[in-house]
FIKOL-343088 format. One record per atom (N, C-alpha, C): x, y, z; residue in three letters. Coordinates in steps of 0.05 Angstrom, whole numbers, padded with zeros to 5 digits, always signed. Layout:
FIKOL-343088
XYZALA/...
//
This chain:
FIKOL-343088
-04105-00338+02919UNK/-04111-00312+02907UNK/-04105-00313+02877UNK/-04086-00326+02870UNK/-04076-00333+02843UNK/-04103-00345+02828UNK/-04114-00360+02832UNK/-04143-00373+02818UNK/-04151-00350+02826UNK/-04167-00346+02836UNK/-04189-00316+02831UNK/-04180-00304+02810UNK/-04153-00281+02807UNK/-04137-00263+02806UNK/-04144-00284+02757UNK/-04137-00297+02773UNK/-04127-00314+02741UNK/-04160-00311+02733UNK/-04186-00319+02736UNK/-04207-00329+02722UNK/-04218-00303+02723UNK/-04210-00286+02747UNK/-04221-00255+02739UNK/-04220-00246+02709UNK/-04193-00239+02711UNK/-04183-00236+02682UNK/-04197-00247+02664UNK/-04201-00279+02667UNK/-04214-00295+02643UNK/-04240-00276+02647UNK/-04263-00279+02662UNK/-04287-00265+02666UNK/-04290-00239+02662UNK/-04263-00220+02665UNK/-04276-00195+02656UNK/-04265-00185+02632UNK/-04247-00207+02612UNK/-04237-00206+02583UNK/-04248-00222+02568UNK/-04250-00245+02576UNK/-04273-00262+02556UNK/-04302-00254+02549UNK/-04296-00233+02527UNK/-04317-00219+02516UNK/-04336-00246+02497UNK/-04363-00247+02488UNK/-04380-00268+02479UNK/-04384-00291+02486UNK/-04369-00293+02515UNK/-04391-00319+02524UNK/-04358-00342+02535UNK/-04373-00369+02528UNK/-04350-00390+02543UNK/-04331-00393+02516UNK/-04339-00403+02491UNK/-04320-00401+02471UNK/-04299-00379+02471UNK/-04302-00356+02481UNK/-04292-00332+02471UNK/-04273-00341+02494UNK/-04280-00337+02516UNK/-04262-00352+02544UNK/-04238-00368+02542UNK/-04236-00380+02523UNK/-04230-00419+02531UNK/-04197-00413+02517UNK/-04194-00400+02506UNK/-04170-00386+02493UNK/-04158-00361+02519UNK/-04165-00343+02535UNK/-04152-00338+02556UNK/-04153-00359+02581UNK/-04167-00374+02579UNK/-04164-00394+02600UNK/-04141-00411+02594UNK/-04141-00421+02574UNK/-04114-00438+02566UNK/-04082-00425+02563UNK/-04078-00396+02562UNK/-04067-00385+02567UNK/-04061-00376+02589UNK/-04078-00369+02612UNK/-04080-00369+02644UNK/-04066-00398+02653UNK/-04075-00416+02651UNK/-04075-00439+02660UNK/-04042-00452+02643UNK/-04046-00449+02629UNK/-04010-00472+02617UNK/-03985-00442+02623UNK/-03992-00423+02605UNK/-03971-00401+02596UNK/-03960-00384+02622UNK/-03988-00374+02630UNK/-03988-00351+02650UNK/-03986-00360+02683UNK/-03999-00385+02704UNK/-03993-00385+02712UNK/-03982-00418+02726UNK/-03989-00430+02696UNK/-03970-00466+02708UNK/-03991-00475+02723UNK/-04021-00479+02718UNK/-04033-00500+02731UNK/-04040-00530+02719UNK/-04031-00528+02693UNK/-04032-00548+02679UNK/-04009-00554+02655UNK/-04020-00579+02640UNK/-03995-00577+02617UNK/-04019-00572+02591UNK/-03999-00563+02571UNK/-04019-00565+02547UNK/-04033-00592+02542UNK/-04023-00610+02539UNK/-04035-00638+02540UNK/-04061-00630+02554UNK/-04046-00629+02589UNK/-04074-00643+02601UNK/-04093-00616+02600UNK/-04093-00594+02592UNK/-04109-00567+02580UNK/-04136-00589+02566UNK/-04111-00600+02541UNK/-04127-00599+02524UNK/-04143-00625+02526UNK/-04131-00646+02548UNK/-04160-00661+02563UNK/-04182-00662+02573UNK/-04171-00641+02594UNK/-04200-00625+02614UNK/-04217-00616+02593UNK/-04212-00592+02569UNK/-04224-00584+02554UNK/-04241-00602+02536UNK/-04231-00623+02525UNK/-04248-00650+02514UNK/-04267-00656+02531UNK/-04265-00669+02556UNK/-04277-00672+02571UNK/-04300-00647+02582UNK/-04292-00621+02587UNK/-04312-00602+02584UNK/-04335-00598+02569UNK/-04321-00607+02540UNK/-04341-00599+02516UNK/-04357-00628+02520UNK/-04355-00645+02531UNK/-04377-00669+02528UNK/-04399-00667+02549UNK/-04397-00656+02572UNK/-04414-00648+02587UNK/-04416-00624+02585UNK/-04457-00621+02593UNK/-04469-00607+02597UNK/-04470-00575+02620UNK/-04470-00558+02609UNK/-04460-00521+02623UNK/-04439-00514+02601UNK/-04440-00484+02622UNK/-04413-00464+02606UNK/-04397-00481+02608UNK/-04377-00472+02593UNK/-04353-00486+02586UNK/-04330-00467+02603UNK/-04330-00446+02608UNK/-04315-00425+02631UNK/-04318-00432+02656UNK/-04341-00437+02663UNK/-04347-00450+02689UNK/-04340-00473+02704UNK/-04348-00486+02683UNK/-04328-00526+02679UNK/-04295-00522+02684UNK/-04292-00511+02668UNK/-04257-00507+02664UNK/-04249-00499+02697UNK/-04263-00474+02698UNK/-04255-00454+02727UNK/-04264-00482+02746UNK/-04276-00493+02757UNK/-04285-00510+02772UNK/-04261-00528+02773UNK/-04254-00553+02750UNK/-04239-00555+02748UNK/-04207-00560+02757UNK/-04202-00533+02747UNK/-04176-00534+02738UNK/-04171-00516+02778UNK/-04187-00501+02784UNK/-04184-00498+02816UNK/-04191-00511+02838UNK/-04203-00538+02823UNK/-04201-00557+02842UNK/-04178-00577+02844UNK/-04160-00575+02815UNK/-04132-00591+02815UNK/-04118-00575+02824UNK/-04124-00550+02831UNK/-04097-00533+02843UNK/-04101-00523+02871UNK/-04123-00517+02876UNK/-04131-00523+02914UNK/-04149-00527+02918UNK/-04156-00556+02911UNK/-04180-00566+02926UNK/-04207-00559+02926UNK/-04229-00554+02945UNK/-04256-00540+02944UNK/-04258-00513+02953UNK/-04238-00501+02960UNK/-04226-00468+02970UNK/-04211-00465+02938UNK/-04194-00465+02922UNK/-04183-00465+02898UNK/-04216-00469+02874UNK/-04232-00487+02877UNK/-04250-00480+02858UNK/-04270-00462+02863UNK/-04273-00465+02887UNK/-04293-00437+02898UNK/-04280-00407+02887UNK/-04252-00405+02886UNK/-04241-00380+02883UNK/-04243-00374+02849UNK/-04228-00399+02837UNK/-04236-00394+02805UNK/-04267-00390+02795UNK/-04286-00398+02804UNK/-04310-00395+02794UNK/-04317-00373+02805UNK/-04314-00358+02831UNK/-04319-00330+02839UNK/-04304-00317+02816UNK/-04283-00317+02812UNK/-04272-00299+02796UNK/-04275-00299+02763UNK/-04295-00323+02762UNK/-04297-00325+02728UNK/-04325-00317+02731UNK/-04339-00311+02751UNK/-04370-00314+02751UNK/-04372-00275+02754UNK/-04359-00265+02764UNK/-04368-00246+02777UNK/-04358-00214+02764UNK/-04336-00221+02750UNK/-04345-00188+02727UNK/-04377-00192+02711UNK/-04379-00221+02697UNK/-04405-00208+02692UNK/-04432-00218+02697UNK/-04423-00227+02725UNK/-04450-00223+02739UNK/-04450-00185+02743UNK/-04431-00175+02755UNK/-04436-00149+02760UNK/-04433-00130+02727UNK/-04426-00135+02711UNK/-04423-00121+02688UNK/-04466-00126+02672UNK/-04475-00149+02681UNK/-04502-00155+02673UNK/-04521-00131+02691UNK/-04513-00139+02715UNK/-04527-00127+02737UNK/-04525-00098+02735UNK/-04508-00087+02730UNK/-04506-00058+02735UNK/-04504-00040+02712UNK/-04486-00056+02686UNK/-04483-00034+02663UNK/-04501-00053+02631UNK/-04522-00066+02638UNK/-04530-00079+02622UNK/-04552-00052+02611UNK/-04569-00045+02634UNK/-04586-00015+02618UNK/-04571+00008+02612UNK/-04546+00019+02619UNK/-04530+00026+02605UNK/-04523+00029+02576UNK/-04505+00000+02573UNK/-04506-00011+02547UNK/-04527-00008+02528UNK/-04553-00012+02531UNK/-04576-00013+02525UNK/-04592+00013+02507UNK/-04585+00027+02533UNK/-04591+00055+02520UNK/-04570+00071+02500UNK/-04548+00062+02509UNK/-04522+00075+02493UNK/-04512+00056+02468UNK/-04534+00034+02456UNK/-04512+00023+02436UNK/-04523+00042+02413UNK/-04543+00063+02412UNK/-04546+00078+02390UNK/-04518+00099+02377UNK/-04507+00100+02400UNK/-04481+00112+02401UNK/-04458+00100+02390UNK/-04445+00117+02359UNK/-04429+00113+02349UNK/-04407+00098+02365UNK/-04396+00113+02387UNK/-04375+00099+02399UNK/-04380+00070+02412UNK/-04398+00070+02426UNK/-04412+00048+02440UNK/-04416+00022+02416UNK/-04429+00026+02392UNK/-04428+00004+02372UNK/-04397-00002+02364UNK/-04384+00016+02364UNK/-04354+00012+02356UNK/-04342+00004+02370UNK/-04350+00009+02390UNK/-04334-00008+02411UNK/-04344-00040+02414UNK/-04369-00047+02410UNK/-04380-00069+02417UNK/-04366-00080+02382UNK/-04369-00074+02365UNK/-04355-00089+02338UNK/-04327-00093+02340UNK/-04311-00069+02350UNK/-04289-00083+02357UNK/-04271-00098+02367UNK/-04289-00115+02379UNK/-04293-00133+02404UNK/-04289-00165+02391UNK/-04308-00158+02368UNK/-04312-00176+02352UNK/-04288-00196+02335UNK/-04280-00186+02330UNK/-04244-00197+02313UNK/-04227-00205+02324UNK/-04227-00197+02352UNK/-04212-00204+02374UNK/-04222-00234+02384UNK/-04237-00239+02391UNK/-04261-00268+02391UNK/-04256-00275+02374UNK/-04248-00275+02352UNK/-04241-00297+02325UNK/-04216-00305+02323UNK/-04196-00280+02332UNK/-04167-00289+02337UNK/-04166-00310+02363UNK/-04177-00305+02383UNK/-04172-00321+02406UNK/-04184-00348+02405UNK/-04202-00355+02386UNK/-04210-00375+02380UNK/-04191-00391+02362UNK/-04192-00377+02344UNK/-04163-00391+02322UNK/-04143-00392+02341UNK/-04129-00384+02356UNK/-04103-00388+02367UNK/-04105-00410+02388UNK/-04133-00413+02397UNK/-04136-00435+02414UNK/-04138-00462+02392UNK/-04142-00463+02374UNK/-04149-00487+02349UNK/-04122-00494+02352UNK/-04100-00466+02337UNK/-04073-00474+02326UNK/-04060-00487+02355UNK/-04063-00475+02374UNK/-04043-00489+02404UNK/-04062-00514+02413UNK/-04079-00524+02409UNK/-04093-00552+02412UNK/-04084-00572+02388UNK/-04082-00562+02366UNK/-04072-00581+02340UNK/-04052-00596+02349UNK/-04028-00593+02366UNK/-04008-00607+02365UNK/-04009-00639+02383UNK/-04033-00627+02407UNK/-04039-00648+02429UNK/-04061-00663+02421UNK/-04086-00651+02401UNK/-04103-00668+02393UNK/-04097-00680+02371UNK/-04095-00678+02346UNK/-04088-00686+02320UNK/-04054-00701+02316UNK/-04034-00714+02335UNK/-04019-00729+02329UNK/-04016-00743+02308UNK/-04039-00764+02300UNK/-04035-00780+02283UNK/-04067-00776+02262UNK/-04056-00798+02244UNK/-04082-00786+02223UNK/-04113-00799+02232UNK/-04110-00811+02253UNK/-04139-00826+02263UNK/-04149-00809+02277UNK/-04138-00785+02295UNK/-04149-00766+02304UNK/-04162-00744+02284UNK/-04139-00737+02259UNK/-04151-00721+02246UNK/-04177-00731+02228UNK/-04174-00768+02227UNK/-04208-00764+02214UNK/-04222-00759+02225UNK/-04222-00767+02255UNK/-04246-00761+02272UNK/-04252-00725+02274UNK/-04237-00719+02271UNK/-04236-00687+02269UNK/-04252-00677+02244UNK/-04246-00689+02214UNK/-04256-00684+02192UNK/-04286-00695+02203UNK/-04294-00724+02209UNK/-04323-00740+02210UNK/-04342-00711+02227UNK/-04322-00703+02243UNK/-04335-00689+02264UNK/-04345-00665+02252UNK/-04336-00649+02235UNK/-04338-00620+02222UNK/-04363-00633+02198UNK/-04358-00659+02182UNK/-04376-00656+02160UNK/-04395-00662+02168UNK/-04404-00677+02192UNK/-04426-00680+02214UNK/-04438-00652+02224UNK/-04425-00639+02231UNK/-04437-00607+02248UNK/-04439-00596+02225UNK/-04421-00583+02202UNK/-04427-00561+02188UNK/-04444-00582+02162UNK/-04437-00605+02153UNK/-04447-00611+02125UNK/-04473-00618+02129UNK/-04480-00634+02160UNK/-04507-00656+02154UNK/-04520-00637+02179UNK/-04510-00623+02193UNK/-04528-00598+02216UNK/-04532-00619+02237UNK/-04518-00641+02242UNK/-04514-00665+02269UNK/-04515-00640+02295UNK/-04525-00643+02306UNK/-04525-00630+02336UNK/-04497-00644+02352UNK/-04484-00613+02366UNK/-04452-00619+02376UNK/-04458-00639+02389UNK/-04476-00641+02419UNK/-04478-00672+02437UNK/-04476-00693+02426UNK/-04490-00693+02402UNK/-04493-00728+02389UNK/-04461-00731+02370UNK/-04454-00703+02359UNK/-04423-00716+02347UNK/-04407-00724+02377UNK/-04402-00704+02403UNK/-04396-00711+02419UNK/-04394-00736+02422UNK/-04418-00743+02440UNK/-04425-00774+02444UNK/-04405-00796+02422UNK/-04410-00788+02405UNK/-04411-00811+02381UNK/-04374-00810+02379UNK/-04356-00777+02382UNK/-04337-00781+02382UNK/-04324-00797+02409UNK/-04332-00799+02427UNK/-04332-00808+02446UNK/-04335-00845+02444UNK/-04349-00849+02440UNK/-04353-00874+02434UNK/-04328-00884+02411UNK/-04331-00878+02392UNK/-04299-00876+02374UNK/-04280-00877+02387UNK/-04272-00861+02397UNK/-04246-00868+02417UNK/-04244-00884+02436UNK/-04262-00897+02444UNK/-04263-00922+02459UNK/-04256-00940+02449UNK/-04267-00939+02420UNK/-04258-00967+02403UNK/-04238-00973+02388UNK/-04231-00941+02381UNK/-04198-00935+02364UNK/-04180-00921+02371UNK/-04190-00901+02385UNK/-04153-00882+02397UNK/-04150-00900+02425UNK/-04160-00927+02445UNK/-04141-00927+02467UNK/-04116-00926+02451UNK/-04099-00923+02471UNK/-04070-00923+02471UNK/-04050-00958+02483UNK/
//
Protein backbone atom coordinates (compact mmCIF):
# COMPACT_ATOMS: atom_id res chain seq x y z
CA UNK A 1 0.00 0.00 0.00
CA UNK A 2 3.04 2.15 0.77
CA UNK A 3 4.11 2.20 -3.19
CA UNK A 4 0.70 3.16 -4.39
CA UNK A 5 0.10 5.56 -1.37
CA UNK A 6 3.90 7.02 -2.20
CA UNK A 7 3.62 7.47 -6.39
CA UNK A 8 0.00 8.67 -5.79
CA UNK A 9 1.30 11.59 -4.18
CA UNK A 10 4.11 11.74 -6.89
CA UNK A 11 1.08 11.57 -9.64
CA UNK A 12 -1.30 13.84 -8.18
CA UNK A 13 1.64 16.63 -7.16
CA UNK A 14 3.90 16.32 -9.87
CA UNK A 15 2.46 19.15 -11.65
CA UNK A 16 4.25 19.49 -15.69
CA UNK A 17 4.96 16.25 -16.57
CA UNK A 18 8.03 13.58 -15.51
CA UNK A 19 10.77 16.29 -14.90
CA UNK A 20 8.48 18.10 -12.58
CA UNK A 21 8.00 14.45 -10.83
CA UNK A 22 11.54 13.25 -10.44
CA UNK A 23 12.20 15.72 -7.42
CA UNK A 24 9.01 14.27 -5.33
CA UNK A 25 9.95 10.94 -6.33
CA UNK A 26 13.42 11.19 -4.96
CA UNK A 27 12.08 12.55 -1.93
CA UNK A 28 9.30 9.67 -1.65
CA UNK A 29 11.77 7.15 -2.33
CA UNK A 30 15.29 8.09 -0.14
CA UNK A 31 13.64 10.85 2.55
CA UNK A 32 10.04 9.83 2.99
CA UNK A 33 9.77 6.33 2.79
CA UNK A 34 13.48 4.36 2.60
CA UNK A 35 13.20 2.50 -0.66
CA UNK A 36 16.43 3.47 -1.80
CA UNK A 37 19.76 5.34 -1.00
CA UNK A 38 20.59 8.62 -2.52
CA UNK A 39 23.41 7.03 -4.43
CA UNK A 40 21.41 4.29 -5.84
CA UNK A 41 18.34 7.22 -6.51
CA UNK A 42 20.67 8.77 -8.32
CA UNK A 43 21.62 5.48 -10.44
CA UNK A 44 18.20 4.28 -11.36
CA UNK A 45 17.65 7.93 -12.38
CA UNK A 46 20.90 7.92 -14.84
CA UNK A 47 19.80 4.92 -16.05
CA UNK A 48 16.13 6.23 -16.56
CA UNK A 49 17.18 9.24 -18.42
CA UNK A 50 19.06 6.90 -21.09
CA UNK A 51 16.11 4.93 -21.99
CA UNK A 52 13.31 5.63 -23.87
CA UNK A 53 9.39 6.76 -21.96
CA UNK A 54 8.34 8.95 -19.02
CA UNK A 55 10.71 9.21 -16.73
CA UNK A 56 7.82 8.89 -13.65
CA UNK A 57 6.85 5.77 -15.01
CA UNK A 58 10.48 4.20 -15.37
CA UNK A 59 11.29 5.30 -11.85
CA UNK A 60 7.65 4.02 -10.45
CA UNK A 61 8.25 0.62 -12.29
CA UNK A 62 11.42 0.47 -11.02
CA UNK A 63 11.94 1.40 -7.84
CA UNK A 64 8.40 -0.96 -6.99
CA UNK A 65 9.84 -3.62 -8.42
CA UNK A 66 13.03 -3.37 -5.92
CA UNK A 67 10.62 -3.09 -3.17
CA UNK A 68 7.91 -5.82 -4.02
CA UNK A 69 8.48 -7.44 -6.87
CA UNK A 70 5.68 -7.51 -9.87
CA UNK A 71 2.70 -6.73 -7.20
CA UNK A 72 5.06 -3.59 -5.75
CA UNK A 73 5.52 -2.24 -9.43
CA UNK A 74 2.06 -2.79 -10.51
CA UNK A 75 1.07 -0.73 -7.34
CA UNK A 76 3.66 2.26 -7.99
CA UNK A 77 2.70 2.73 -11.57
CA UNK A 78 -1.20 2.52 -10.63
CA UNK A 79 -0.55 5.14 -8.34
CA UNK A 80 1.74 7.39 -10.50
CA UNK A 81 -0.49 6.71 -13.56
CA UNK A 82 -3.81 7.40 -12.22
CA UNK A 83 -4.50 11.05 -10.71
CA UNK A 84 -3.87 12.03 -14.13
CA UNK A 85 -5.20 9.64 -16.08
CA UNK A 86 -8.44 10.67 -14.14
CA UNK A 87 -7.55 14.48 -13.71
CA UNK A 88 -7.21 14.27 -18.07
CA UNK A 89 -10.30 12.26 -18.26
CA UNK A 90 -12.65 14.15 -16.26
CA UNK A 91 -11.42 17.85 -15.48
CA UNK A 92 -9.40 18.43 -18.67
CA UNK A 93 -12.82 20.32 -20.38
CA UNK A 94 -13.19 21.91 -17.26
CA UNK A 95 -9.84 23.42 -17.21
CA UNK A 96 -10.43 24.31 -20.72
CA UNK A 97 -13.28 26.34 -20.47
CA UNK A 98 -12.23 27.94 -17.15
CA UNK A 99 -8.59 29.02 -17.90
CA UNK A 100 -10.23 32.45 -19.09
CA UNK A 101 -10.74 32.82 -15.45
CA UNK A 102 -8.60 35.06 -13.45
CA UNK A 103 -8.32 32.54 -10.67
CA UNK A 104 -7.96 29.44 -12.85
CA UNK A 105 -4.80 31.21 -14.79
CA UNK A 106 -3.44 32.07 -11.38
CA UNK A 107 -3.64 29.18 -10.25
CA UNK A 108 -2.18 27.37 -13.24
CA UNK A 109 1.01 30.20 -13.06
CA UNK A 110 1.44 29.53 -9.70
CA UNK A 111 2.19 26.19 -10.23
CA UNK A 112 4.86 27.26 -12.23
CA UNK A 113 7.87 28.37 -9.66
CA UNK A 114 7.17 25.55 -7.73
CA UNK A 115 8.45 23.21 -10.84
CA UNK A 116 11.58 25.24 -10.91
CA UNK A 117 12.24 24.89 -7.20
CA UNK A 118 11.75 21.12 -7.33
CA UNK A 119 13.85 20.82 -10.12
CA UNK A 120 16.77 22.85 -8.67
CA UNK A 121 16.54 20.95 -5.42
CA UNK A 122 16.68 17.79 -7.27
CA UNK A 123 20.16 19.18 -9.18
CA UNK A 124 21.53 20.47 -5.63
CA UNK A 125 20.68 16.73 -3.78
CA UNK A 126 22.15 14.75 -6.99
CA UNK A 127 25.44 17.08 -7.06
CA UNK A 128 26.95 15.29 -4.20
CA UNK A 129 26.47 11.49 -5.75
CA UNK A 130 27.06 12.53 -9.32
CA UNK A 131 29.87 15.13 -9.55
CA UNK A 132 32.52 13.62 -6.84
CA UNK A 133 35.41 14.22 -8.77
CA UNK A 134 36.32 16.65 -11.56
CA UNK A 135 35.97 13.93 -14.50
CA UNK A 136 32.41 13.77 -13.73
CA UNK A 137 32.00 17.44 -13.65
CA UNK A 138 33.55 17.67 -17.27
CA UNK A 139 31.33 15.33 -18.51
CA UNK A 140 28.61 17.35 -16.95
CA UNK A 141 30.08 20.72 -18.50
CA UNK A 142 30.68 18.53 -22.32
CA UNK A 143 27.13 17.58 -21.67
CA UNK A 144 25.37 21.19 -21.16
CA UNK A 145 27.69 22.89 -24.00
CA UNK A 146 26.46 19.99 -26.22
CA UNK A 147 22.51 20.45 -25.38
CA UNK A 148 22.34 24.19 -24.74
CA UNK A 149 25.56 25.61 -26.97
CA UNK A 150 25.58 23.21 -30.21
CA UNK A 151 21.39 22.08 -29.80
CA UNK A 152 22.98 18.10 -29.66
CA UNK A 153 19.73 16.14 -29.07
CA UNK A 154 19.57 14.70 -25.14
CA UNK A 155 19.70 10.74 -26.62
CA UNK A 156 22.87 11.34 -28.57
CA UNK A 157 24.62 13.38 -25.47
CA UNK A 158 23.11 10.44 -23.51
CA UNK A 159 24.52 7.76 -25.59
CA UNK A 160 27.78 9.45 -26.04
CA UNK A 161 27.83 10.17 -22.11
CA UNK A 162 27.43 6.72 -21.74
CA UNK A 163 30.01 5.49 -23.80
CA UNK A 164 32.48 7.98 -21.81
CA UNK A 165 32.01 6.35 -18.83
CA UNK A 166 32.80 3.13 -20.05
CA UNK A 167 36.10 4.33 -20.97
CA UNK A 168 36.81 6.83 -18.03
CA UNK A 169 34.62 6.76 -14.84
CA UNK A 170 34.95 2.60 -14.32
CA UNK A 171 35.87 2.53 -10.91
Amino acid sequence: MGLFWGFFQVGILGYGGGPGSVGLIQAQAVSGYHWTTAEGFAQMLAVAYALPGPIATKLAGVLGYRVGGIVGATAALAGVVMPSLAVMAGLYELLVHARSNPYVAGLIRGVGPVVVALLVTLVLNLIPQTLPSWKPILFGVVALALLRGLGWPAPVVVLLAMAGGVLFLRP
